[in-house]
C-alpha positions in Angstrom: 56.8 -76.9 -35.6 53.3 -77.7 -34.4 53.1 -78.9 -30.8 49.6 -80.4 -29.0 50.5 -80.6 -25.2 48.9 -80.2 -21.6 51.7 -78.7 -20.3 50.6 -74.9 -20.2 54.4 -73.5 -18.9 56.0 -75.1 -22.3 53.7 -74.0 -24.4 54.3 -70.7 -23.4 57.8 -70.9 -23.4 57.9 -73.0 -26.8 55.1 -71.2 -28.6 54.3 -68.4 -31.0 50.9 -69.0 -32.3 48.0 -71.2 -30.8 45.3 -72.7 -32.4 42.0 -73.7 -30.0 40.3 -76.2 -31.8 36.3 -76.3 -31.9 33.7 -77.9 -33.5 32.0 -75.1 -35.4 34.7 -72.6 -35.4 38.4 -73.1 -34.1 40.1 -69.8 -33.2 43.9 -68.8 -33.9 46.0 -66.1 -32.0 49.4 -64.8 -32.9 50.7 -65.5 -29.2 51.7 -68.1 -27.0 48.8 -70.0 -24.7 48.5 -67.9 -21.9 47.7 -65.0 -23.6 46.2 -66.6 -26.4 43.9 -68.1 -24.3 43.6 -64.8 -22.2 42.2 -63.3 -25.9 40.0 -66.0 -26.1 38.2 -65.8 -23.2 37.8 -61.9 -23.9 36.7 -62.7 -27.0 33.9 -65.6 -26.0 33.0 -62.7 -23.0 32.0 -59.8 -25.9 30.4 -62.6 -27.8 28.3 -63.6 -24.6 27.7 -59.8 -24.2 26.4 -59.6 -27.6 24.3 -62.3 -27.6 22.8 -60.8 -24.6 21.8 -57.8 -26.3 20.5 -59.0 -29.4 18.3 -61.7 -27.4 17.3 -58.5 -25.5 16.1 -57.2 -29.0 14.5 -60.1 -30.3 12.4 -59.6 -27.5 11.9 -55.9 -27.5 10.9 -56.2 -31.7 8.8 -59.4 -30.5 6.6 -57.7 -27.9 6.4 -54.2 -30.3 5.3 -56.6 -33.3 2.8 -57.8 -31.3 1.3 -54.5 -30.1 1.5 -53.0 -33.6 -0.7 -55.9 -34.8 -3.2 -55.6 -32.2 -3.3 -51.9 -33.2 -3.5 -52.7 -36.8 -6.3 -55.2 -36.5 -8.3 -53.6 -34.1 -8.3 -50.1 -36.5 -8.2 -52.0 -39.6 -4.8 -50.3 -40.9 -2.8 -52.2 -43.4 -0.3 -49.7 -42.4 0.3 -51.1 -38.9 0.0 -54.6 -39.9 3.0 -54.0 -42.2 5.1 -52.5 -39.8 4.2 -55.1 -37.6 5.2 -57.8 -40.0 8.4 -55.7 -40.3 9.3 -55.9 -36.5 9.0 -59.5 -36.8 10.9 -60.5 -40.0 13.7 -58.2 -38.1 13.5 -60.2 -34.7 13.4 -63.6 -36.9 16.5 -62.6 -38.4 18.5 -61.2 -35.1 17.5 -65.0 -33.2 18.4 -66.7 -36.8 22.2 -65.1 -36.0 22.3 -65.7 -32.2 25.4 -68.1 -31.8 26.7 -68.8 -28.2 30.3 -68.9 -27.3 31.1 -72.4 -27.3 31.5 -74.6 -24.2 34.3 -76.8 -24.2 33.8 -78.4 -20.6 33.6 -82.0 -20.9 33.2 -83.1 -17.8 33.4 -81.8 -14.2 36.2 -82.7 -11.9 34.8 -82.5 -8.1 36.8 -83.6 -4.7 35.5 -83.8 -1.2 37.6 -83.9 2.4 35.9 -85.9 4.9 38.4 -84.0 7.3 40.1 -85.6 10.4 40.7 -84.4 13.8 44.7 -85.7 13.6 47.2 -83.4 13.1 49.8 -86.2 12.3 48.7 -88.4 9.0 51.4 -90.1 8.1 55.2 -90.1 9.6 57.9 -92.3 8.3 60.8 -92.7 10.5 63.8 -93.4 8.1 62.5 -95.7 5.3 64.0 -97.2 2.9 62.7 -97.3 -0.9 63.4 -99.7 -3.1 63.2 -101.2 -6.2 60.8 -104.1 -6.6 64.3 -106.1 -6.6 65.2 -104.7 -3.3 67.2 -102.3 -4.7 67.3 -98.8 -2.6 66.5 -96.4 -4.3 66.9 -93.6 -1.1 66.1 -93.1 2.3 62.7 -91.0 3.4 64.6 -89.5 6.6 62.5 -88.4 9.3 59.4 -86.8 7.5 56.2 -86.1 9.3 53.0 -85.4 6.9 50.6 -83.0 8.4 47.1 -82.1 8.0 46.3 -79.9 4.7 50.6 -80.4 3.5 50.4 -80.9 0.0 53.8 -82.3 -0.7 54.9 -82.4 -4.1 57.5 -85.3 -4.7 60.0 -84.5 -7.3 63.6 -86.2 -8.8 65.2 -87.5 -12.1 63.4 -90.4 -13.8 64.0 -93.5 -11.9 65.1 -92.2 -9.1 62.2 -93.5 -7.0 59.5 -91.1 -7.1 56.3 -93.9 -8.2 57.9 -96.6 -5.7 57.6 -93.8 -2.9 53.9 -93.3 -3.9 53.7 -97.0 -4.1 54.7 -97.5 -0.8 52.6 -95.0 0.7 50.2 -96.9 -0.8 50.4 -100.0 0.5 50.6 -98.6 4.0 47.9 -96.8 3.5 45.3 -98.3 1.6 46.2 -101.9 1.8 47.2 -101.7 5.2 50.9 -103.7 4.9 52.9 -103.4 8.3 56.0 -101.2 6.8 58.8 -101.0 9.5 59.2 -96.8 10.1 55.8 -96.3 9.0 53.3 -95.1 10.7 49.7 -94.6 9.7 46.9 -92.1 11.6 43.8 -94.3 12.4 41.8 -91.5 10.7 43.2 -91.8 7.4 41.0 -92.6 4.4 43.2 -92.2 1.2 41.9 -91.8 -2.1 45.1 -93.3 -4.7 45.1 -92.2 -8.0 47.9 -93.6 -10.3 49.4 -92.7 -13.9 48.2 -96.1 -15.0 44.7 -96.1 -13.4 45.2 -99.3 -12.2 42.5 -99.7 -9.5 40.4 -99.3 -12.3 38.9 -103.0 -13.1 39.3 -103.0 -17.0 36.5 -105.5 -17.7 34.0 -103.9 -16.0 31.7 -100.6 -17.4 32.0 -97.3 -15.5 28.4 -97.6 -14.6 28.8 -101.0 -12.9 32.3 -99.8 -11.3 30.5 -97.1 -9.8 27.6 -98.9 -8.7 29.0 -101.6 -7.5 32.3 -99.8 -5.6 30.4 -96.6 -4.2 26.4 -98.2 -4.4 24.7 -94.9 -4.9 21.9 -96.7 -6.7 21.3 -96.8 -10.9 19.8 -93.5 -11.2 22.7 -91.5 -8.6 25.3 -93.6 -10.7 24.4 -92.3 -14.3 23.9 -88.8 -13.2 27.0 -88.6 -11.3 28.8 -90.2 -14.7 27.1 -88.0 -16.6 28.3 -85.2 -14.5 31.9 -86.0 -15.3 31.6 -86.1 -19.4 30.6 -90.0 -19.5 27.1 -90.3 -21.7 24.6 -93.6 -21.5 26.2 -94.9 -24.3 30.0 -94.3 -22.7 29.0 -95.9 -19.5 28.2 -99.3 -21.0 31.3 -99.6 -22.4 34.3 -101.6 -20.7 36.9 -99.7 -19.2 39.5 -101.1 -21.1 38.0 -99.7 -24.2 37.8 -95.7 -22.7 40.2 -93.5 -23.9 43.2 -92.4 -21.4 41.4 -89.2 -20.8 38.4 -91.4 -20.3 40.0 -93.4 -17.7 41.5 -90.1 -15.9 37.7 -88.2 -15.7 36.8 -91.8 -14.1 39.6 -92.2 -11.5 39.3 -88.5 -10.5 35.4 -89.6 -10.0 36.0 -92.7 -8.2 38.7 -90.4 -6.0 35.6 -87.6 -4.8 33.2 -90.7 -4.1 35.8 -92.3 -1.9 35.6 -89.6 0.6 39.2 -89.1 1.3 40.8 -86.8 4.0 44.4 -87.7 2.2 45.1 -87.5 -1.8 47.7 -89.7 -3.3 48.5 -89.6 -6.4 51.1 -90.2 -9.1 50.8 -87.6 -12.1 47.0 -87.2 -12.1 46.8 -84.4 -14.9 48.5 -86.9 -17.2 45.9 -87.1 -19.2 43.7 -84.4 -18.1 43.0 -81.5 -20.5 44.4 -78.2 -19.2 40.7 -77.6 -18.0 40.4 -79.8 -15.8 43.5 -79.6 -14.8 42.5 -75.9 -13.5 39.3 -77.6 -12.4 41.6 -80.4 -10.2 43.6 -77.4 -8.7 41.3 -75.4 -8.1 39.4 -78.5 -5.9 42.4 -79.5 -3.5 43.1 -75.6 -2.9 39.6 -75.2 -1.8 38.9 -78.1 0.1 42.3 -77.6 2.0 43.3 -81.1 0.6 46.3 -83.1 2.5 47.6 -84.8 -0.6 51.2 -86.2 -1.5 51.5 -86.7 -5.2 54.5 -86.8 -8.2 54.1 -84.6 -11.1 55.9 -82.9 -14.0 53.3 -80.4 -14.9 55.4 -77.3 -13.3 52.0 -75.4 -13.4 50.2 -77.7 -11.5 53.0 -78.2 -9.2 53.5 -74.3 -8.5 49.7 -74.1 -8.2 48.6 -76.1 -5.4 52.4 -77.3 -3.6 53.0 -76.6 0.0 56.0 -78.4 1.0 58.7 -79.9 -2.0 60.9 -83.0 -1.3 63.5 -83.8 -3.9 65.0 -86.8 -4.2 68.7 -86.5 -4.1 72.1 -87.7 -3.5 69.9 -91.0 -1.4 67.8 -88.9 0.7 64.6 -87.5 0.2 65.4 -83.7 1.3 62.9 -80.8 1.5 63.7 -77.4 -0.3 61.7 -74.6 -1.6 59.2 -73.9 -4.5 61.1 -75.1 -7.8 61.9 -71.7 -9.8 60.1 -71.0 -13.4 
């Protein structure tokens, strides 16, 4: 069996071997990722070490090369001048070996929190969730959001979990009256959906960025350089990006925005395990308030604060799902 996945907790549970592919020279381990990749990061550490020291070298052989010659031509020694040459042809070969561990980053994934004096973001006062045929799918109860909750939504397939999101969203970003819902003035929400559908799918990156977020041409192409989009890429229309692409993009378009509250529905779908550490490790720092649906179990355990499962009609809270 040979299995290419995100999802770091089943590839340790399903895997016995793992393969890191790289350009130049792709590295195998006998174990499963975490360790594997706990191996490999070892491994790229002694090879930064070493590269360290033989640049160190280079330099010292350099500099004595140099001095020998001075010495050599300044007595008129053949002798010197030959171990001079020596030093050299040694430091030429040590720099013609230096290889650096490879960098596999591409593209940084960077948040921001405006912040908000409220201490109530959101509450929803019994609320229906339907279907888009008016179906209900289960009732919210009487569920308060706080400042810096990151509540993780959870249930079977179709239970309801996207048209919760959905309808957090409309209160929230399109500003719908919702009976039972009730929105803090202070809220600015950054949405982020599976389908990156706020993305306009004619338009490049560069002139979504520019003309959404108008940090002028220059800000726009670093900043899209910044998260792994080159000139080239940023000409291109959306629609033709690659679902990883389109993920760096939203996740770019979500830090420019500003937000004090993160919604978003599976947002490491298509995010390499990377930057999914990257994404975690930016809403546990910046003390995000952010409700969001996800099957990545890692993620989930990584950054959740409050779990409500969807069950039985009711959206109920309980603790931290189990491994």
């Amino acid at each position: 069996m040979v299995i290419a996945s995100h999802d770091r907790q089943f590839l340790d549970h399903c895997t016995n071997r793992t393969l890191f592919l790289r350009p130049d020279e792709s590295r195998v381990y006998a174990h499963p990722f975490s360790r594997a990749r706990a191996l490999l990061q070892a491994d790229d550490g002694a090879r930064e070490a070493k590269l360290a020291r033989d640049v160190r070298e280079a330099s010292r052989l350099r500099r004595s090369a140099g001095h020998l010659r001075n010495v050599g031509i300044n007595s008129g020694s053949d002798t010197w001048l030959k171990k001079s040459k020596q030093l050299a042809e040694r430091a030429a070969a040590i720099e013609d070996s230096l290889r650096p561990a490879e960098q596999t980053r591409t593209g940084d994934i960077r948040l921001t929190n405006r912040g908000t004096h409220a201490k109530v973001l959101v509450a929803l006062d019994n609320v229906p969730v339907s279907t888009p045929e008016g179906q209900v799918l289960f009732n919210t109860g009487m569920l308060r959001i706080f400042q810096h909750d990151r509540i993780v939504v959870m249930g079977a397939n179709g239970t309801g979990k996207s048209r919760f999101v959905e309808l957090l969203q409309r209160a929230m970003l399109d500003g719908e009256a919702i009976p039972g819902v009730t929105v803090s003035s202070s809220v600015v929400v950054g949405y982020l959906d599976q389908l990156m559908s706020r993305l306009p799918s004619a338009d490049t990156p560069h002139g979504f960025v520019t003309a959404t977020f108008r940090p002028g041409d220059q800000r726009a192409v670093s900043l899209l350089a910044s998260a792994g989009f080159d000139i080239d890429t940023q000409r291109r229309t959306i629609g033709q990006l690659s679902p990883g692409q389109k993920a760096r993009l939203g996740l770019l378009a979500l830090r420019l925005t500003e937000p004090n509250f993160y919604l978003m529905d599976e947002p490491t779908n298509h995010v390499d395990i990377q930057g999914q550490e990257r994404l975690e490790a930016e809403i546990l720092t910046h003390q995000a308030t952010c409700v969001l649906v996800s099957h990545d179990r890692s993620f989930v355990r990584a950054i959740g604060s409050r779990f409500m499962r969807i069950q039985d009609g009711w959206l109920v809270e309980q603790e931290a799902p189990d491994r």
